[in-house]
C-alpha positions in Angstrom: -19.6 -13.2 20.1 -17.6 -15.2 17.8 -15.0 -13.3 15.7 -15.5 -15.1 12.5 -17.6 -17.7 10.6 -15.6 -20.3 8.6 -17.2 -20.7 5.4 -16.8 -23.9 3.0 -17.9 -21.7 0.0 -16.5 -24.9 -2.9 -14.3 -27.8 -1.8 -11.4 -25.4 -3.4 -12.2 -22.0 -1.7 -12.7 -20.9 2.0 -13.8 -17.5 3.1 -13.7 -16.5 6.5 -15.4 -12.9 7.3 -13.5 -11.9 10.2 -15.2 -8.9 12.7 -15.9 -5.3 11.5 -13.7 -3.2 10.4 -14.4 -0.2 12.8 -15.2 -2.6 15.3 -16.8 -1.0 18.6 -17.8 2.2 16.3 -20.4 0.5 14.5 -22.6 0.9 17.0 -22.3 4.7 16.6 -23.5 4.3 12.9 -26.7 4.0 14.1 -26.5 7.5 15.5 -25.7 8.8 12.0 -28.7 7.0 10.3 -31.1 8.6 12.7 -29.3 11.8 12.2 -29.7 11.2 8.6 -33.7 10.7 9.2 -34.2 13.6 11.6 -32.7 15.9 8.7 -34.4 14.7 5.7 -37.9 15.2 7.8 -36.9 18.6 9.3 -38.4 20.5 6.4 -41.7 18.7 6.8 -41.6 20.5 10.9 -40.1 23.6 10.4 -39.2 26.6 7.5 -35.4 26.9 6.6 -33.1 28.8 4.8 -31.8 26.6 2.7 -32.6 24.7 -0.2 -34.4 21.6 -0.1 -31.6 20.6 -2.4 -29.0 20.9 0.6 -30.7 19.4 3.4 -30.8 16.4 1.5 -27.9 15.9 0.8 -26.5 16.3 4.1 -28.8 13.7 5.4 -27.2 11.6 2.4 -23.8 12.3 3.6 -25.0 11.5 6.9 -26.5 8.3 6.0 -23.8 6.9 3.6 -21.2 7.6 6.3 -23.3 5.4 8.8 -24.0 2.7 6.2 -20.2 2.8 5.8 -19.5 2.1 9.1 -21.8 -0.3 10.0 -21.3 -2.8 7.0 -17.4 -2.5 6.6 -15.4 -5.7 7.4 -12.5 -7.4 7.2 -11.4 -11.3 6.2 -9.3 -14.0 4.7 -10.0 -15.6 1.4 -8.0 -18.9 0.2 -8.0 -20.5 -3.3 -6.6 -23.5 -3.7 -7.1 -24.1 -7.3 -5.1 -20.8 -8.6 -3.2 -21.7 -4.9 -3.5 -17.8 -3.8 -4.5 -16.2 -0.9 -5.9 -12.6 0.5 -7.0 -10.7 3.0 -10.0 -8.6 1.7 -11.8 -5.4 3.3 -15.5 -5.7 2.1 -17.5 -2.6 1.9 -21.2 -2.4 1.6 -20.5 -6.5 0.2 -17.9 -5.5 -2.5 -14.9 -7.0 -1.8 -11.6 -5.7 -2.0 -7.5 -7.1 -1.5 -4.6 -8.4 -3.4 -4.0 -11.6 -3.9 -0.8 -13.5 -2.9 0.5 -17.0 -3.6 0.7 -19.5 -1.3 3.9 -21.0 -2.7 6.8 -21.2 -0.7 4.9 -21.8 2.7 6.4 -24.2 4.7 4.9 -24.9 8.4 1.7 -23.7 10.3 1.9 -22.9 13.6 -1.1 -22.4 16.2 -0.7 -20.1 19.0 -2.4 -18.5 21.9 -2.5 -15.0 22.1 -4.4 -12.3 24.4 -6.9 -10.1 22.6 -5.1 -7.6 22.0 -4.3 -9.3 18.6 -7.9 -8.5 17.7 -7.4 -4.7 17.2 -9.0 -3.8 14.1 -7.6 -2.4 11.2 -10.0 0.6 10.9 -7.9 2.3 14.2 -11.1 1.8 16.6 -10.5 -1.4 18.8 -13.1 -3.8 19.0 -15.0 -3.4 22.5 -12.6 -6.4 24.0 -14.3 -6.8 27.3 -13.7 -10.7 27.3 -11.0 -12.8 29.1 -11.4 -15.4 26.5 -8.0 -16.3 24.5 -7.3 -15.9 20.7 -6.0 -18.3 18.6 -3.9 -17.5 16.0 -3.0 -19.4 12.6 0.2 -18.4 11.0 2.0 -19.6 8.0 5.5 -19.3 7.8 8.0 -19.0 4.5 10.9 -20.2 6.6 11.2 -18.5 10.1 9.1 -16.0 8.9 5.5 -15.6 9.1 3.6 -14.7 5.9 0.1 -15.2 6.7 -1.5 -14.6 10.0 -4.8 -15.2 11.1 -6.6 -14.7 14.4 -9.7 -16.5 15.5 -11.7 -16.6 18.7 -12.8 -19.9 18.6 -11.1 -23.3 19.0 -12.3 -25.7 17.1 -12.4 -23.4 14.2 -9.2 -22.9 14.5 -8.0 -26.6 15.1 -10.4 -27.0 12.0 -8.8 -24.5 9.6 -5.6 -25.3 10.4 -6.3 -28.7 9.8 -7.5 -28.1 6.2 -4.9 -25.4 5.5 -1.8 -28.4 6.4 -3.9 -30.9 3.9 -4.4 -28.9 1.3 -1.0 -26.9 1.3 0.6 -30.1 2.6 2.5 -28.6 5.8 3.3 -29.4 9.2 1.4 -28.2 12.0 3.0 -26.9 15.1 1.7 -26.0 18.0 3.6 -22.9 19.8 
């Protein structure tokens, strides 16, 4: 499975939607929409003691809380034209995240990493069960790093990183 999609959205914007957010617990989401189902059609099998009103919105809960888990995700955004970059959680499609500038930056470097760089945020790790290495892109202010970025494929990452040092005009480095 590849961990992200690079996206040429406008010659001045890439997006790249990076894994989910829960990672491996998504799958469980489908649990909680069948829950969801099972409970709104209970009162069509059997008499209850409470309230229509109630057992729907239980299955609600249930069903938004599965939705939730199964469509969160994480990624980058970069703007070139306002020169400002962030990393966004997007929620149901909405998405969310502070923007930072991009000034200041003054190398790239590509590295290889394990997978154990691709813990999501959302606590749950992503089901790694993959020897595979992860690339990852960061920028550095100085000997810092300020932006980090890991991706499972290759070229992608040879690609971004290759239009990230052209359009920010840096060097690249390979670690």
């Amino acid at each position: 499975m590849v961990f992200t999609y690079l996206y040429l959205l406008m010659e001045d914007r890439i997006k790249i939607a990076g894994n989910y957010y829960f990672g491996g617990l998504r799958n469980a989401s489908f649990l909680l929409m069948a829950a969801a189902l099972y409970i709104w059609a209970t009162p069509l099998f059997m008499h209850q003691q409470n309230t229509l009103l109630k057992t729907f919105l239980v299955g609600f809960a249930a069903m938004l809380i599965g939705l939730l888990v199964r469509f969160t995700r994480y990624g980058y955004q970069f703007d070139f034209t306002k020169m400002k970059f962030r990393e966004y959680l997007s929620v149901l499609g909405i998405e969310t995240g502070s923007w930072v500038s991009l000034q200041g930056l003054s190398s790239i470097i590509i590295s290889v990493k394990d997978r154990s760089v691709l813990k999501t945020p959302g606590i749950v790790a992503p089901a790694n069960t993959s020897d595979e290495p992860v690339y990852v892109i960061a920028m550095y202010a100085g000997t810092m790093p300020r932006i980090i970025i890991p991706l499972e494929d290759k070229e992608e990452a040879t690609k971004l990183s290759q239009v990230l040092a052209e359009r920010l005009k840096l060097e690249i480095r390979k670690a």
